[in-house]
C-alpha beads as a LAMMPS data file, in Angstrom:
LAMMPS data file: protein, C-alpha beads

255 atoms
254 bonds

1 atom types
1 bond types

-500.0 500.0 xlo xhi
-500.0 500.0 ylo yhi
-500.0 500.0 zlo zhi

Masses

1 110.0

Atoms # bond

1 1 1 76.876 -295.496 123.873
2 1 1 74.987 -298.423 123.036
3 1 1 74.957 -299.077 119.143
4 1 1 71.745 -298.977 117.293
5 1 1 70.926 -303.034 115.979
6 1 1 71.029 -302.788 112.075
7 1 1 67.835 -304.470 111.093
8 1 1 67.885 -307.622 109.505
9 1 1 66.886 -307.750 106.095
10 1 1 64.458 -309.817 105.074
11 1 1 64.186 -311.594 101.364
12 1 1 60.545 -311.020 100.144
13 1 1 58.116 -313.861 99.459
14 1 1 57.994 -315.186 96.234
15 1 1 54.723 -314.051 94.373
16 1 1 51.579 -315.988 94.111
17 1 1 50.372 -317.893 90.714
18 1 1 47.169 -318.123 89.247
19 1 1 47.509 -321.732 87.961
20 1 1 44.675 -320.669 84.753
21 1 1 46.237 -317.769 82.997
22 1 1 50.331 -317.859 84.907
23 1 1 49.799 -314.369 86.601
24 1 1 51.516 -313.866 89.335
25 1 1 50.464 -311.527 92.381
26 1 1 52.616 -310.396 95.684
27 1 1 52.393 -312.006 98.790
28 1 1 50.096 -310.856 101.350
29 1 1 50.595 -313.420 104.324
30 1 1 53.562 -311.334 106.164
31 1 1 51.523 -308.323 106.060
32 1 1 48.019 -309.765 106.747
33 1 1 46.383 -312.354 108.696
34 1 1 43.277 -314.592 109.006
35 1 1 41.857 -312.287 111.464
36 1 1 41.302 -308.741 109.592
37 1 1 41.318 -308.182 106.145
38 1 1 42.564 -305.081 104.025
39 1 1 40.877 -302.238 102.995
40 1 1 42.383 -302.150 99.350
41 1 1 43.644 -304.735 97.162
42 1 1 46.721 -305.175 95.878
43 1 1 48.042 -304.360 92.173
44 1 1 47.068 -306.970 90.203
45 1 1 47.292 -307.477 85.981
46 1 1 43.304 -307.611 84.569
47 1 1 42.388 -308.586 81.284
48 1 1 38.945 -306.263 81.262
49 1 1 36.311 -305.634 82.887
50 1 1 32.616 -306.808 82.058
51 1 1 30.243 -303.947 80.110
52 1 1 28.342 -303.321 83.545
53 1 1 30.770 -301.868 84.929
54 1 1 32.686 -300.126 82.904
55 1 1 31.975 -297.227 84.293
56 1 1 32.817 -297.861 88.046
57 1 1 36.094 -299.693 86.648
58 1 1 38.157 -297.631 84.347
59 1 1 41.296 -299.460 82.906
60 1 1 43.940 -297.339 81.456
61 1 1 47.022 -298.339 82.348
62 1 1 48.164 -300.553 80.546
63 1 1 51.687 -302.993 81.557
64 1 1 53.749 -304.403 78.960
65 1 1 52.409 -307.776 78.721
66 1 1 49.056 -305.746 77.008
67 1 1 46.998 -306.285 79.663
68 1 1 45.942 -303.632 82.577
69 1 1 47.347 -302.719 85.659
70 1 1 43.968 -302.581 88.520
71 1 1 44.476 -302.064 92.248
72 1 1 40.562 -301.193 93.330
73 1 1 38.181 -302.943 95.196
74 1 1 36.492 -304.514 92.647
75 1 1 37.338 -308.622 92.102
76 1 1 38.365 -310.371 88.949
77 1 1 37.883 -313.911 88.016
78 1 1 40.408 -316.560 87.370
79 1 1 40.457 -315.500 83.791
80 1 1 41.741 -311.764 85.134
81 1 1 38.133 -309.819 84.284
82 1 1 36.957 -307.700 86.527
83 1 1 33.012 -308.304 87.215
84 1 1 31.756 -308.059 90.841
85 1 1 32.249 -306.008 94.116
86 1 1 34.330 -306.645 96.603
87 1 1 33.264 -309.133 99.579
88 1 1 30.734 -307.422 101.948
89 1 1 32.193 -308.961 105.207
90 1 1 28.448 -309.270 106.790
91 1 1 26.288 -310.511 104.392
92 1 1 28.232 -312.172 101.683
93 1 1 29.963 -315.420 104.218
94 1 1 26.523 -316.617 105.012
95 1 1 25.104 -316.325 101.318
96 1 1 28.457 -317.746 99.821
97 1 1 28.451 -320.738 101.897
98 1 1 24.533 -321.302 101.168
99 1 1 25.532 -321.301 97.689
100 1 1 27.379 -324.870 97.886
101 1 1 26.298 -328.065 98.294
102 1 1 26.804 -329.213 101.643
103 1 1 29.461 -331.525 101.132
104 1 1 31.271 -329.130 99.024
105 1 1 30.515 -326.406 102.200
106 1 1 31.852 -329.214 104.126
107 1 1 35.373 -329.526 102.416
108 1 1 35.862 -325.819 101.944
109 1 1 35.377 -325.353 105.980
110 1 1 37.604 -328.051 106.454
111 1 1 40.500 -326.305 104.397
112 1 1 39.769 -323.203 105.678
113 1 1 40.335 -324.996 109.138
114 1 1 43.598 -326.552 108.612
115 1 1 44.870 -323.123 106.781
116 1 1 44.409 -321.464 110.102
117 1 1 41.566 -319.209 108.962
118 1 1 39.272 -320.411 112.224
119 1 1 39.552 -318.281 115.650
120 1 1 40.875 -320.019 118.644
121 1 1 39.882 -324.111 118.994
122 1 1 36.668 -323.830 116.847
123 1 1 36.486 -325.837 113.899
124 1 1 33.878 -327.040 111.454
125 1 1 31.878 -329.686 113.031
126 1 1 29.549 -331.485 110.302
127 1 1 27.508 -330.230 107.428
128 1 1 25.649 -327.880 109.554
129 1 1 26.681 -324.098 109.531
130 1 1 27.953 -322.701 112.452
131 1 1 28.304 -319.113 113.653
132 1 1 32.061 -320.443 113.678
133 1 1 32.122 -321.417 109.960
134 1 1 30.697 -317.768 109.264
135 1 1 33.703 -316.238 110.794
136 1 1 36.122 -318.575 109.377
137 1 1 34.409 -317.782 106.227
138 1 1 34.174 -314.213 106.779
139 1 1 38.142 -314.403 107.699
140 1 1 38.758 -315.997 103.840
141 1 1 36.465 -313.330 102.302
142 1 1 38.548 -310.771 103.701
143 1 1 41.651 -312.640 102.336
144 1 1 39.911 -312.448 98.904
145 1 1 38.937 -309.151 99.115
146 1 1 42.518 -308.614 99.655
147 1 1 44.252 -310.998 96.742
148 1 1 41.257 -308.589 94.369
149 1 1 39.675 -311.983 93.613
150 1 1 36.817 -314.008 93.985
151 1 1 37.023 -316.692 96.492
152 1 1 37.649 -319.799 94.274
153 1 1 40.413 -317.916 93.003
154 1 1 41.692 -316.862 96.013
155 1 1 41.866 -320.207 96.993
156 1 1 44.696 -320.860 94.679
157 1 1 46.902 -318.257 96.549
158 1 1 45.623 -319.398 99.842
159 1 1 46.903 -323.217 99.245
160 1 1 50.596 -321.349 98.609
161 1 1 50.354 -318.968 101.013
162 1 1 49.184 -320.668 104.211
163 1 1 50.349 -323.914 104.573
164 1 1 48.317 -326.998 106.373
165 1 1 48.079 -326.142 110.183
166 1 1 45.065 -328.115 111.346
167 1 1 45.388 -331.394 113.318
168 1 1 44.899 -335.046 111.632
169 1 1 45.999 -336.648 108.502
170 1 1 49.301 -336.521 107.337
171 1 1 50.234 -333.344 108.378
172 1 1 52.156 -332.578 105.486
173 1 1 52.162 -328.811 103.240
174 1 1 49.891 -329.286 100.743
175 1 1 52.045 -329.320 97.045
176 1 1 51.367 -325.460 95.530
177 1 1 48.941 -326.026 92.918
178 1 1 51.044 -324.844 89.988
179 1 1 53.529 -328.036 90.204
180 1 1 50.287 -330.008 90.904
181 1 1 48.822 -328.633 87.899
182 1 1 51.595 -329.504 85.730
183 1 1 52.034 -332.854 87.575
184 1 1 48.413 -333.832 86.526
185 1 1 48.396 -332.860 83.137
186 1 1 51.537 -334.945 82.409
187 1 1 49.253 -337.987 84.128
188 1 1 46.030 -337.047 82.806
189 1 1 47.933 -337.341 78.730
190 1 1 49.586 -340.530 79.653
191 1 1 46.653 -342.225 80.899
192 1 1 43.395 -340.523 79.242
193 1 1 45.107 -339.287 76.021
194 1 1 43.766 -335.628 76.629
195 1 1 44.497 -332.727 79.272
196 1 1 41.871 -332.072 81.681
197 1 1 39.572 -329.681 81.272
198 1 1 40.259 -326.420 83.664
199 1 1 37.328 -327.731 85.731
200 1 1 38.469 -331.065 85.963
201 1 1 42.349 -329.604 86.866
202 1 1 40.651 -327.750 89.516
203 1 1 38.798 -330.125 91.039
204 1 1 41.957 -332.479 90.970
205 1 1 44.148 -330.149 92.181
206 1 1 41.365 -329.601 95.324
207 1 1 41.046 -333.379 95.724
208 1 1 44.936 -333.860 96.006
209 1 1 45.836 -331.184 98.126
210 1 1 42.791 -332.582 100.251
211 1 1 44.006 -335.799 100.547
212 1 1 47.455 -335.016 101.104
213 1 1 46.643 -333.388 104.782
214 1 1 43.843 -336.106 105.350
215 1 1 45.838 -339.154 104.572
216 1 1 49.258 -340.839 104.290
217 1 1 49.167 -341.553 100.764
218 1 1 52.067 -340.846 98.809
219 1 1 51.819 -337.387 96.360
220 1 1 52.679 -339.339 93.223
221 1 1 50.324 -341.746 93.787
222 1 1 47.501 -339.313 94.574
223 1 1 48.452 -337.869 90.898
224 1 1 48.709 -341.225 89.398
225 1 1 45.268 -341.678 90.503
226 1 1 43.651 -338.344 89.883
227 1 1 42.967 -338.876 86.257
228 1 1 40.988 -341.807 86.581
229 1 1 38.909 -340.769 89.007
230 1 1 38.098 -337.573 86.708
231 1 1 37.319 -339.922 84.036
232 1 1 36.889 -343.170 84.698
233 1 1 35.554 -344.282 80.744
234 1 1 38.089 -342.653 78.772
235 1 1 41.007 -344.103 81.283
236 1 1 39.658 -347.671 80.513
237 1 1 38.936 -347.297 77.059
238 1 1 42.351 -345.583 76.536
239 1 1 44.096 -348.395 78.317
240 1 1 42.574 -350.875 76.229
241 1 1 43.594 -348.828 72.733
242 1 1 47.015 -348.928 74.764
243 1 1 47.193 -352.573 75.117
244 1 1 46.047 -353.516 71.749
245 1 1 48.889 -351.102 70.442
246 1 1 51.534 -353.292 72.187
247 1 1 50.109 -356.086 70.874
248 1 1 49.802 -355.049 67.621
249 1 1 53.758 -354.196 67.766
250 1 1 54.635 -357.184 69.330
251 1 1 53.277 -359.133 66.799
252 1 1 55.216 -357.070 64.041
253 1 1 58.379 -357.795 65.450
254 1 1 57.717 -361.081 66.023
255 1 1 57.495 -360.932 69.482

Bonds

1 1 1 2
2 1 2 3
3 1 3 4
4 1 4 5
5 1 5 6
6 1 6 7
7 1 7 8
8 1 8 9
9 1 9 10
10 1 10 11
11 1 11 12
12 1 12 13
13 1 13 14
14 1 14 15
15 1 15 16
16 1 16 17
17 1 17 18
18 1 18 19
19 1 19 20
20 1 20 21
21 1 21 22
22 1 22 23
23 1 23 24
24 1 24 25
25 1 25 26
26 1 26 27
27 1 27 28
28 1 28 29
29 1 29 30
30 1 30 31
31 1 31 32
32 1 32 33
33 1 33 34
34 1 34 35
35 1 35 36
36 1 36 37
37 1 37 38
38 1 38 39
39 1 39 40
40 1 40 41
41 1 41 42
42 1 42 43
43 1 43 44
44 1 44 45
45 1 45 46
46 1 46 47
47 1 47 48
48 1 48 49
49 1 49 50
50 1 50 51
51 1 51 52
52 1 52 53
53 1 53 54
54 1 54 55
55 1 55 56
56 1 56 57
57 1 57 58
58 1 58 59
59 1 59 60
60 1 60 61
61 1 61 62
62 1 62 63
63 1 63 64
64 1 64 65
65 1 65 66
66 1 66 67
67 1 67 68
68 1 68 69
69 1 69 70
70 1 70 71
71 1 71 72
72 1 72 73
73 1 73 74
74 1 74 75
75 1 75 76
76 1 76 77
77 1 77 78
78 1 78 79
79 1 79 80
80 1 80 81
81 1 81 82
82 1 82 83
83 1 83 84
84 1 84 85
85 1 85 86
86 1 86 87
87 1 87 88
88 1 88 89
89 1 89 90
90 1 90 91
91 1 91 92
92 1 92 93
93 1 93 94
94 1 94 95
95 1 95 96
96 1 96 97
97 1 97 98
98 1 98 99
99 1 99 100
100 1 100 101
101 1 101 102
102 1 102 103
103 1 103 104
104 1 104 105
105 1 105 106
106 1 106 107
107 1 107 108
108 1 108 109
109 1 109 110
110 1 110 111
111 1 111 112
112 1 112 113
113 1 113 114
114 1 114 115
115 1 115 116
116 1 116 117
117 1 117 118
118 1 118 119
119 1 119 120
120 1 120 121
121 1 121 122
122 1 122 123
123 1 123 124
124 1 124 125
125 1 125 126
126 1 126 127
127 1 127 128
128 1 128 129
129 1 129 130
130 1 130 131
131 1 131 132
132 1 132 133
133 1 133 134
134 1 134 135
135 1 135 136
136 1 136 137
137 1 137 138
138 1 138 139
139 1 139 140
140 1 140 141
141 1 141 142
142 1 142 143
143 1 143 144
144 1 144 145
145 1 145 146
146 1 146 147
147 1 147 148
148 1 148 149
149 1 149 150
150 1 150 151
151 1 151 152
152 1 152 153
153 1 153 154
154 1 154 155
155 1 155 156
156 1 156 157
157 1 157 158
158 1 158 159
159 1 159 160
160 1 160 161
161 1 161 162
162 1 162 163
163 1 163 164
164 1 164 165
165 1 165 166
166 1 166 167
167 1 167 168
168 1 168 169
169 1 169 170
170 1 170 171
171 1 171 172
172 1 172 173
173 1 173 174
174 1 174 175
175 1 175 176
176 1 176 177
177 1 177 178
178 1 178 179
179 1 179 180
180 1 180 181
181 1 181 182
182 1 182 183
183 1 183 184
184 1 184 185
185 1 185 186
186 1 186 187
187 1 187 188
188 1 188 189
189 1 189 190
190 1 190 191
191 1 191 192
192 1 192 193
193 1 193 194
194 1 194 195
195 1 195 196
196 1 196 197
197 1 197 198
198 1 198 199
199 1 199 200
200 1 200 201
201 1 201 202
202 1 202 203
203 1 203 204
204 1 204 205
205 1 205 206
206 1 206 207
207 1 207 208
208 1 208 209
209 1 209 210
210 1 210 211
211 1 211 212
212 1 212 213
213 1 213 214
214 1 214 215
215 1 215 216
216 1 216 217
217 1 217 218
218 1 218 219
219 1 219 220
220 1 220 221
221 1 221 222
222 1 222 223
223 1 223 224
224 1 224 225
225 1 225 226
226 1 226 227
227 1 227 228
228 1 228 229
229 1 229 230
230 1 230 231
231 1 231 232
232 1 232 233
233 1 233 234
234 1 234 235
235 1 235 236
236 1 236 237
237 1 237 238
238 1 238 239
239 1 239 240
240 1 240 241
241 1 241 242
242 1 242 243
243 1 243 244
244 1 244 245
245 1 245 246
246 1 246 247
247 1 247 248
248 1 248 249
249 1 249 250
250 1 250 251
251 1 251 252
252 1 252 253
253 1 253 254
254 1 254 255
């Protein structure tokens, strides 16, 4: 008799990180892809929920970091409170994309394309919508729905789930944005004398992930030069105060 194969076991994923608050979440990748999306999201830790819907959302189970355990269909922000429902897969790709300006629409559809969330050989093609953008976009919706957050979010766990697929550039995995995060904070308090704001970090984060499929520019230097570009005035001003300071020192030692 032939023997039964023992099957192999397989290590799980490690979890996801939502770079503002440190929460992590379970993967979802091995379990779901670009082309369906899940009927129920996953357990996730929420902080609250906002007064409108308090009702529809009742949190009472509480985990032992003091926040609560959720795992409905309703989506929380990046801060963890629940405040909108989930994703309507018809309706919402079309008004979500209208929402942005079109350059912005432009560089979401792009990562969307080299993340694999596009059907077949269709990719975005300018700053006009396509019925293919509204899939792709319907496809990352779905994802979102998934995660249980909204889509810019989401697109934290997206850029360490699926990695850069899509032709051109550099070809290289994006860096997760956690060690990016902590990369450009380092920078931004060595060359502006301040942390970036969470808008700024997430609009750096965006533009060097971005750049590292698009070009063949090094990582550290893409960092190095994030700060600047997020604050151009401050960077010079602060380099001056920096020069003077060596200066100033130099001449005290007699140097």
């Amino acid at each position: 008799m032939t023997p039964t194969p023992t099957p192999t076991q397989q290590q799980p994923p490690p979890p996801l990180v939502n770079p503002a608050t440190g929460q992590t979440i379970p993967s979802v990748a091995p379990a779901f892809t670009s082309s369906g999306g899940g009927g129920q999201s996953i357990p996730r830790e929420v902080t609250g929920v906002i007064p409108a819907l308090k009702t529809q959302v009742p949190l009472t189970q509480r985990t032992n970091t003091g926040k609560y355990l959720y795992s409905g269909t309703y989506l929380a922000n990046a801060q963890g409170q629940v405040y909108r429902s989930a994703y309507d897969p018809q309706a919402d790709p079309v008004l979500e994309l209208a929402k942005l300006q079109p350059t912005d629409s432009l560089a979401l559809r792009t990562e969307l394309y080299q993340r694999g969330f596009y059907d077949g050989k269709s990719r975005p093609t300018g700053t006009d919508v396509t019925p293919q953008d509204v899939k792709a976009m319907q496809n990352f919706l779905n994802t979102s729905n998934t995660y249980g957050y909204d889509w810019q979010t989401s697109l934290n766990f997206v850029r360490q789930e699926f990695p850069i697929t899509g032709s051109g550039g550099s070809g290289r995995k994006a860096t997760s944005a956690v060690d990016l995060g902590k990369a450009l904070q380092d920078e931004s308090f060595a060359m502006l004398g301040r942390k970036l704001s969470k808008e700024e970090l997430r609009q750096a984060i965006s533009s060097v992930q971005s750049k590292e499929a698009s070009t063949n520019t090094s990582t550290s230097t893409l960092i190095q030069m994030a700060p600047q570009q997020a604050d151009p005035t401050q960077a010079q001003a602060y380099g001056f105060t920096r020069a003077a300071d060596i200066v100033s020192q130099m001449l005290r030692n007699g140097g």
